[in-house]
LUMPA-423429 format. One record per residue (C-alpha): residue in one letter; x, y, z. Coordinates in steps of 0.02 Angstrom, whole numbers, always signed. Example, Ala and Ser with C-alpha at 12.3 -4.5 7.8 and 13.67 -1.06 7.14 Angstrom:
+--------+--------+--------+--------+
| residu |     xx |     yy |     zz |
+--------+--------+--------+--------+
|      A |   +615 |   -225 |   +390 |
|      S |   +684 |    -53 |   +357 |
+--------+--------+--------+--------+
//
This chain:
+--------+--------+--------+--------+
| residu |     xx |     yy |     zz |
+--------+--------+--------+--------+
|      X |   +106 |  +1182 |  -5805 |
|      X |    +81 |  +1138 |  -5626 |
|      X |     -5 |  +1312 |  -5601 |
|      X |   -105 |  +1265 |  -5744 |
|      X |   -181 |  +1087 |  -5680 |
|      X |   -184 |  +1170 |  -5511 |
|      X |   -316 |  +1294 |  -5587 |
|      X |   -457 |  +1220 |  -5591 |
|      X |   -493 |  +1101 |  -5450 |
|      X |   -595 |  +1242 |  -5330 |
|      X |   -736 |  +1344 |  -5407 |
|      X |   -834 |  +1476 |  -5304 |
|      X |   -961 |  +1388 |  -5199 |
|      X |  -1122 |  +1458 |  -5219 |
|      X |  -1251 |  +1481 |  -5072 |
|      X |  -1369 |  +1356 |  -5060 |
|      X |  -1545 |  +1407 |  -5073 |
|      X |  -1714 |  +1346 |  -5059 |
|      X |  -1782 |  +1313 |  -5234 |
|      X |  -1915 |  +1457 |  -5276 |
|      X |  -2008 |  +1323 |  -5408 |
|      X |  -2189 |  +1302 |  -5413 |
|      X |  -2277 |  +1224 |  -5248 |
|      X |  -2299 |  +1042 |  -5280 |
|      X |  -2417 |   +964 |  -5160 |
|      X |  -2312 |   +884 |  -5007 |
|      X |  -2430 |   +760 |  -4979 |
|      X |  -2379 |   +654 |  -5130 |
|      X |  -2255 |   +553 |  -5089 |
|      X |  -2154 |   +468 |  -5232 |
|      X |  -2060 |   +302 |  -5230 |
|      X |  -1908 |   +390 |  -5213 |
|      X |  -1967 |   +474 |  -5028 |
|      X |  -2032 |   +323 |  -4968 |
|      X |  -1854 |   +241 |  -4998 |
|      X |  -1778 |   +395 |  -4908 |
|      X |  -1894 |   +376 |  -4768 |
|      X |  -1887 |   +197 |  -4741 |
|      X |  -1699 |   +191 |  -4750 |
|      X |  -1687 |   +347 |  -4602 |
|      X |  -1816 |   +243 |  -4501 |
|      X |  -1727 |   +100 |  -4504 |
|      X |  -1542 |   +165 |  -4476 |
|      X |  -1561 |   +343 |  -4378 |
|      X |  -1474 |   +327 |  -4226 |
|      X |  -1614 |   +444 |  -4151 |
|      X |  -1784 |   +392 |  -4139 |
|      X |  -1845 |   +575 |  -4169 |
|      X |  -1837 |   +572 |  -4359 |
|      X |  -1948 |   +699 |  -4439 |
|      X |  -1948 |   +757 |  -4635 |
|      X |  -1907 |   +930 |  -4673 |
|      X |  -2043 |   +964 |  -4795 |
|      X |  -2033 |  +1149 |  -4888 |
|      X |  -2212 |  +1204 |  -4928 |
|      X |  -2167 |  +1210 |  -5108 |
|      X |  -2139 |  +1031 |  -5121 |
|      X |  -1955 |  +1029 |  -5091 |
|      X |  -1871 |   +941 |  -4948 |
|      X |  -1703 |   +869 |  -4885 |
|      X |  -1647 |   +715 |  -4920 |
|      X |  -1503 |   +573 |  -4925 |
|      X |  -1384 |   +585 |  -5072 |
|      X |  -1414 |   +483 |  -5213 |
|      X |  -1232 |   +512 |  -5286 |
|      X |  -1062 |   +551 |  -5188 |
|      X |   -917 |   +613 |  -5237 |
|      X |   -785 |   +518 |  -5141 |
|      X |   -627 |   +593 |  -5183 |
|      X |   -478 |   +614 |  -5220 |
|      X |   -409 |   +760 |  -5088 |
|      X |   -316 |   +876 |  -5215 |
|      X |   -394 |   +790 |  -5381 |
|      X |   -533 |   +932 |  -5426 |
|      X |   -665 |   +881 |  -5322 |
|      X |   -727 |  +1051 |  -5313 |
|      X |   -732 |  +1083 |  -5495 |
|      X |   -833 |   +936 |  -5525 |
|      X |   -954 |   +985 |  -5409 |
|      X |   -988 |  +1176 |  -5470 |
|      X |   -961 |  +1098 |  -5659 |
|      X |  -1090 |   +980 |  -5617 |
|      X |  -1205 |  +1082 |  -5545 |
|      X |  -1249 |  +1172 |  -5716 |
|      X |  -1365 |  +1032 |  -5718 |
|      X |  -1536 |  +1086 |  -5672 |
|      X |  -1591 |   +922 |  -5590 |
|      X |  -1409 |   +928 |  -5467 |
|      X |  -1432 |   +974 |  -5321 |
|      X |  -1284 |   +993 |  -5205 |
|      X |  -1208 |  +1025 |  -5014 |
|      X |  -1151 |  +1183 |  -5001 |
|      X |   -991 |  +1116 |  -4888 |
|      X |   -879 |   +963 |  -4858 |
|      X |  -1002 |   +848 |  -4738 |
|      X |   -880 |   +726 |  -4683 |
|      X |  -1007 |   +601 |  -4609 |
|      X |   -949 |   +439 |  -4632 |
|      X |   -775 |   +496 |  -4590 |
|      X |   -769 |   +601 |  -4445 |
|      X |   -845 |   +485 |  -4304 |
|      X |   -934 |   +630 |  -4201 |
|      X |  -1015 |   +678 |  -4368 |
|      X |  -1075 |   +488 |  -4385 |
|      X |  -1128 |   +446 |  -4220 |
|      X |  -1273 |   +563 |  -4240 |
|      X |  -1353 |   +467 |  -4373 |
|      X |  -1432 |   +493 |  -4516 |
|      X |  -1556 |   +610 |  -4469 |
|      X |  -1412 |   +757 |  -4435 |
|      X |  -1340 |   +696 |  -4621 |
|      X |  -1514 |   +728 |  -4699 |
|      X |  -1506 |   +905 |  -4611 |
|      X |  -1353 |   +942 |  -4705 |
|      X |  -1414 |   +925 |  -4872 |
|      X |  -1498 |  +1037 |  -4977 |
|      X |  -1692 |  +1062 |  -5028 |
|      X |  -1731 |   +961 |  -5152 |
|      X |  -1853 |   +923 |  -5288 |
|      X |  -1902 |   +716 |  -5303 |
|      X |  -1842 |   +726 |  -5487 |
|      X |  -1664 |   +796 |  -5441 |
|      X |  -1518 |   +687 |  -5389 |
|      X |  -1445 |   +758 |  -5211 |
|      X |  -1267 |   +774 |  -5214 |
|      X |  -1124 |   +774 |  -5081 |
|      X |   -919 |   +811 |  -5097 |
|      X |   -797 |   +748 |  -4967 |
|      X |   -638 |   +697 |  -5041 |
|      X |   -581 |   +606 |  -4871 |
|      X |   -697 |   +487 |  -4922 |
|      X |   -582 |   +385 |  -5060 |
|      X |   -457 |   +365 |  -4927 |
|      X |   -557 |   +323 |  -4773 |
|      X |   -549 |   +149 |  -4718 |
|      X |   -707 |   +152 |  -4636 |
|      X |   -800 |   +238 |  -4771 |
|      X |   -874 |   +117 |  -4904 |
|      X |   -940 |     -9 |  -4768 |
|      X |  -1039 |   +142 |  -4703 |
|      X |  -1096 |   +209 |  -4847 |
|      X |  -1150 |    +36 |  -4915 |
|      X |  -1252 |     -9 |  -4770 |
|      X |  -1359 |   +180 |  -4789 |
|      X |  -1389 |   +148 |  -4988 |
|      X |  -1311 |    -16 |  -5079 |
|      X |  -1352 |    +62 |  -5245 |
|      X |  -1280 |   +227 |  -5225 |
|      X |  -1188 |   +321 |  -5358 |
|      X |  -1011 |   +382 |  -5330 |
|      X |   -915 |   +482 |  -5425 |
|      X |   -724 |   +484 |  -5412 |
|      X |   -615 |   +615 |  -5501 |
|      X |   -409 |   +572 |  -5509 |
|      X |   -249 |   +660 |  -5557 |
|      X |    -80 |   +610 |  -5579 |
|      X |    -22 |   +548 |  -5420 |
|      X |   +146 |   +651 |  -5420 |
|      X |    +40 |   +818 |  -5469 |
|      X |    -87 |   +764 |  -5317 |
|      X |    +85 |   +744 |  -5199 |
|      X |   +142 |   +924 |  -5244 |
|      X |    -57 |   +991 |  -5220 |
|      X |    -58 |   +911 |  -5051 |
|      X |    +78 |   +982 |  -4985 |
|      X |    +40 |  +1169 |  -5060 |
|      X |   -142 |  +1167 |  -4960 |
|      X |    -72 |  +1122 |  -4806 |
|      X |    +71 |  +1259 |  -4839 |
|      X |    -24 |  +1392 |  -4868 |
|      X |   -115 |  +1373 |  -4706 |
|      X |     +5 |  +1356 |  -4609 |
|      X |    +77 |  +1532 |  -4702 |
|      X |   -132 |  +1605 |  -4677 |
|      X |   -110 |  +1567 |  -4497 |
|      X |    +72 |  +1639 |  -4495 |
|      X |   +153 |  +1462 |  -4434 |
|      X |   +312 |  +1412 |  -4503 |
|      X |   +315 |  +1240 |  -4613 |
|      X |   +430 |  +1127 |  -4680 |
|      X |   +501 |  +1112 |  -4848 |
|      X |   +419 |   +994 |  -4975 |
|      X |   +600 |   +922 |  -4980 |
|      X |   +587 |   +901 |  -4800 |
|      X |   +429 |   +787 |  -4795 |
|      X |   +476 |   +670 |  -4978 |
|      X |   +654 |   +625 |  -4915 |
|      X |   +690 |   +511 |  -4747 |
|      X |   +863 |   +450 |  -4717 |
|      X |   +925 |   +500 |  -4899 |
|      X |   +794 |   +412 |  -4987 |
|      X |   +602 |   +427 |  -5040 |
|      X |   +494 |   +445 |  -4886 |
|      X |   +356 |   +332 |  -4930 |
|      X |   +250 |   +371 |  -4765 |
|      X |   +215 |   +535 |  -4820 |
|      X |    +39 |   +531 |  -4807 |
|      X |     +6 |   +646 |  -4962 |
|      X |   +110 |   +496 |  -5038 |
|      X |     -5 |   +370 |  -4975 |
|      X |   -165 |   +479 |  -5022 |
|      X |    -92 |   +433 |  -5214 |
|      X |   -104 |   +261 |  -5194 |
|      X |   -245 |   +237 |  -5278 |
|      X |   -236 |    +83 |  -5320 |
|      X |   -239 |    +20 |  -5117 |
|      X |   -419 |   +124 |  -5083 |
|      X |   -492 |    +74 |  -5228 |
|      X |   -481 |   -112 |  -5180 |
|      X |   -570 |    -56 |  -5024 |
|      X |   -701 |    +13 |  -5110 |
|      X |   -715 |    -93 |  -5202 |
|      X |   -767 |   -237 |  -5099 |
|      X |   -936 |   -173 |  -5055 |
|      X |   -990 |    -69 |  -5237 |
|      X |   -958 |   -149 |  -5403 |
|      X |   -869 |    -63 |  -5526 |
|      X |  -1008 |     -1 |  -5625 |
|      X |  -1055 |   +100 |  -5506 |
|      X |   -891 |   +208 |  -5483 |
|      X |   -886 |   +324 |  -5614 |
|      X |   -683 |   +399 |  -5631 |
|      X |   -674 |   +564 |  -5676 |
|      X |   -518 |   +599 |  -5770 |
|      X |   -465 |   +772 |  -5679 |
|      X |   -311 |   +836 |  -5802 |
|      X |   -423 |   +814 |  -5930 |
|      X |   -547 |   +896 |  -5836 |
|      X |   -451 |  +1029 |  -5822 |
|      X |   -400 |  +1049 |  -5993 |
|      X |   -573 |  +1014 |  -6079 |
|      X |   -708 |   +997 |  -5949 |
|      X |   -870 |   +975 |  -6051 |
|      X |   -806 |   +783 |  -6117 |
|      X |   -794 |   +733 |  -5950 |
|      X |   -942 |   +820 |  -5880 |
|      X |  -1036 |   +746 |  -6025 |
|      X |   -980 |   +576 |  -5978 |
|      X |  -1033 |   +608 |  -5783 |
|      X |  -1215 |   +662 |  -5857 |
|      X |  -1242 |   +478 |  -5934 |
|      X |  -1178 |   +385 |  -5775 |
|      X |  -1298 |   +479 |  -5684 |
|      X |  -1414 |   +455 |  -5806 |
|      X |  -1484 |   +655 |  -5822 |
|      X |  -1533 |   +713 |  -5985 |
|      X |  -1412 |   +808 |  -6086 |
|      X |  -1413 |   +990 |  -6012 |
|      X |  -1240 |  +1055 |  -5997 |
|      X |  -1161 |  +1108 |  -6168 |
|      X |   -980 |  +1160 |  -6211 |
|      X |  -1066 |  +1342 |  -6195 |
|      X |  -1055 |  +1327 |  -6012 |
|      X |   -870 |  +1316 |  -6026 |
|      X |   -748 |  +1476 |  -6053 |
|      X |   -582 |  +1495 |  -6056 |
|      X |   -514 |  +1627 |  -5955 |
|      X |   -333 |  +1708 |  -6019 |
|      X |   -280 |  +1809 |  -5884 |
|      X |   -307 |  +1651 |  -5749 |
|      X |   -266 |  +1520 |  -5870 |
|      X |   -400 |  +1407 |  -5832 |
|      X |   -575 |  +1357 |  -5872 |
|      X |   -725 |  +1460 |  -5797 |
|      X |   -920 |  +1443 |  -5794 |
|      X |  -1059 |  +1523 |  -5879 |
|      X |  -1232 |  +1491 |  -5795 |
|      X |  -1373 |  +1586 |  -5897 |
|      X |  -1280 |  +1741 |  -5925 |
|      X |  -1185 |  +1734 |  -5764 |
|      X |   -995 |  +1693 |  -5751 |
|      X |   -897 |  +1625 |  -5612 |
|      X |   -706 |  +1561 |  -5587 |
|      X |   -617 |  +1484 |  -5457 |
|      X |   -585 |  +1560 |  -5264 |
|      X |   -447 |  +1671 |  -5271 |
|      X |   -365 |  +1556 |  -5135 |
|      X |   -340 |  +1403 |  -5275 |
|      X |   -236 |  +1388 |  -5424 |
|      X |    -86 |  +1403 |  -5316 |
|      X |    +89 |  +1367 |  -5397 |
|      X |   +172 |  +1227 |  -5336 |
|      X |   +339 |  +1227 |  -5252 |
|      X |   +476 |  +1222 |  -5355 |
|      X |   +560 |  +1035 |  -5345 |
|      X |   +725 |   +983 |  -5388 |
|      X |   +713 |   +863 |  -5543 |
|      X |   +787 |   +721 |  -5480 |
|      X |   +664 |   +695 |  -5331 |
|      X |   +538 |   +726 |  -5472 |
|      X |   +563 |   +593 |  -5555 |
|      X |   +627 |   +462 |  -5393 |
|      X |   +421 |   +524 |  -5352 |
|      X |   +350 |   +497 |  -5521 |
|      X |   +481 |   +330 |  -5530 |
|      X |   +388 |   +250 |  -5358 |
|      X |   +214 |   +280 |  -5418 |
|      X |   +248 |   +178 |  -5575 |
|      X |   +178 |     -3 |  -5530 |
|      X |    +63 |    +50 |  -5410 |
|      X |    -14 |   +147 |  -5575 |
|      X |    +11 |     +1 |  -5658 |
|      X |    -84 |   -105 |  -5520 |
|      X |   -250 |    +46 |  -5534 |
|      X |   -254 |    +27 |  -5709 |
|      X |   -283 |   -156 |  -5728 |
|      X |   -396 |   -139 |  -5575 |
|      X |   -523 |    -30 |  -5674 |
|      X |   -476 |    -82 |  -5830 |
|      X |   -425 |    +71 |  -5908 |
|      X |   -283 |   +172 |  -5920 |
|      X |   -225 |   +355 |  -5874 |
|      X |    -77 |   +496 |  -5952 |
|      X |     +7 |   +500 |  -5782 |
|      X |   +196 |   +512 |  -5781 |
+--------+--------+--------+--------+
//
């Protein structure tokens, strides 16, 4: 079953490209640009802003929606799922702007760089699952855009623990350096070692108060990712109405694929799965810690629920 959850949270990223529509006359500027514009003028760190303008009309521009996190909760799925969506239009990689300070310290103007060419009508989307977790995060992205959208897609803590610690694993085995056993980094001094970060990372209940404190509730949409993973168009369909687009992604787009055990994409007669690299099995756990794991992240559940007012099948 852990195989199974594990299976969908990284689909094949697909190259960002310049979109080929017809040439809309880059003169025009709509509300939306003049927002974009006035909000790089008046927080760039560089005084050398310029717009990258396509000559069809398209151009880069500040996300209007981020997905925040969680590390290990299906962030990538989300975004490939939710790019089905004609008017998404998403970063090819992980930006980590508002996280990693030499990213940040250039300003806004390198951010807008990183994004994709866009269409005014589309809604420009960025994934960095550090986000969630980042103290420093929500300030920042509240003072670029108070009204921003973010989306935030969660998993059973204890599932998320055991994910955690199979990523950083398997690069350590990629890079042929040895690692520790799970068993090595959960227990401290015969009991539960609750400074684990991947234990921390689970707390979800801790960042969200963070976050919080600078974006009201309504605009944090929770993405439920084991049900994502099980039936993906419900909660896609839910993340369409947050973001307010018009009804485009059907349970058509959705496959299930036998042989990997997960859900796939179809995109106008083309099909897609997850990297090769993902759907990893966890390692194997004795039962006991198990539940001593599942046992800790009881009332701190508890404590996220009544937060957002609504509840979760975690163990």
């Amino acid at each position: 079953m852990a195989a199974f959850l594990l299976g969908a949270v990284l689909l094949i990223v697909q190259p960002q490209i310049v979109p080929s529509r017809p040439a809309i006359n880059s003169n025009a500027e709509t509300s939306s640009q003049s927002v974009q514009r006035e909000l790089l003028k008046k927080t760039s760190q560089k005084n050398d802003f310029k717009e990258n303008i396509h000559s069809n009309g398209s151009c880069q521009q500040l996300p209007q929606t981020i997905i925040i996190g969680v590390r290990k909760g299906g962030t990538r799925a989300l975004l490939e799922m939710l790019s089905l969506h004609p008017d998404i239009a998403a970063a090819e990689s992980e930006v980590h702007f508002f996280d990693w300070e030499d990213h940040y310290r250039n300003g806004l103007q390198w951010y807008v760089n990183q994004m994709p060419f866009s269409y005014p009508h589309q809604i420009t989307v960025e994934k960095t699952p550090a986000y969630f977790t980042s103290p420093k995060v929500p300030e920042r992205v509240y003072n670029m855009n108070q009204s921003m959208r973010l989306l935030l897609i969660l998993r059973d803590p204890s599932e998320r623990v055991l994910s955690d610690y199979t990523q950083v694993f398997y690069n350590h085995l990629q890079k042929h350096k040895p690692y520790p056993s799970i068993e090595q980094f959960l227990i401290k001094d015969g009991e539960l070692n609750v400074d684990y970060k991947a234990i921390n990372r689970s707390l979800y209940y801790i960042h969200m108060q963070n976050w919080l404190k600078y974006f009201p509730l309504d605009h944090i949409h929770i993405v439920d990712g084991d049900k994502l993973i099980k039936d993906p168009f419900p909660e896609i369909e839910k993340v369409e109405r947050f973001l307010k687009l018009s009804p485009q992604i059907n349970a058509s787009n959705f496959y299930f694929n036998k042989t990997k055990g997960f859900y796939c994409l179809r995109d106008s007669g083309r099909e897609r799965c997850l990297h090769e690299s993902k759907g990893r099995a966890h390692p194997q756990v004795d039962t006991r810690l198990l539940e001593k794991l599942q046992e800790y992240f009881h009332e701190p559940n508890k404590k996220f629920f009544e937060l957002v007012g609504r509840t979760f099948d975690w163990h």
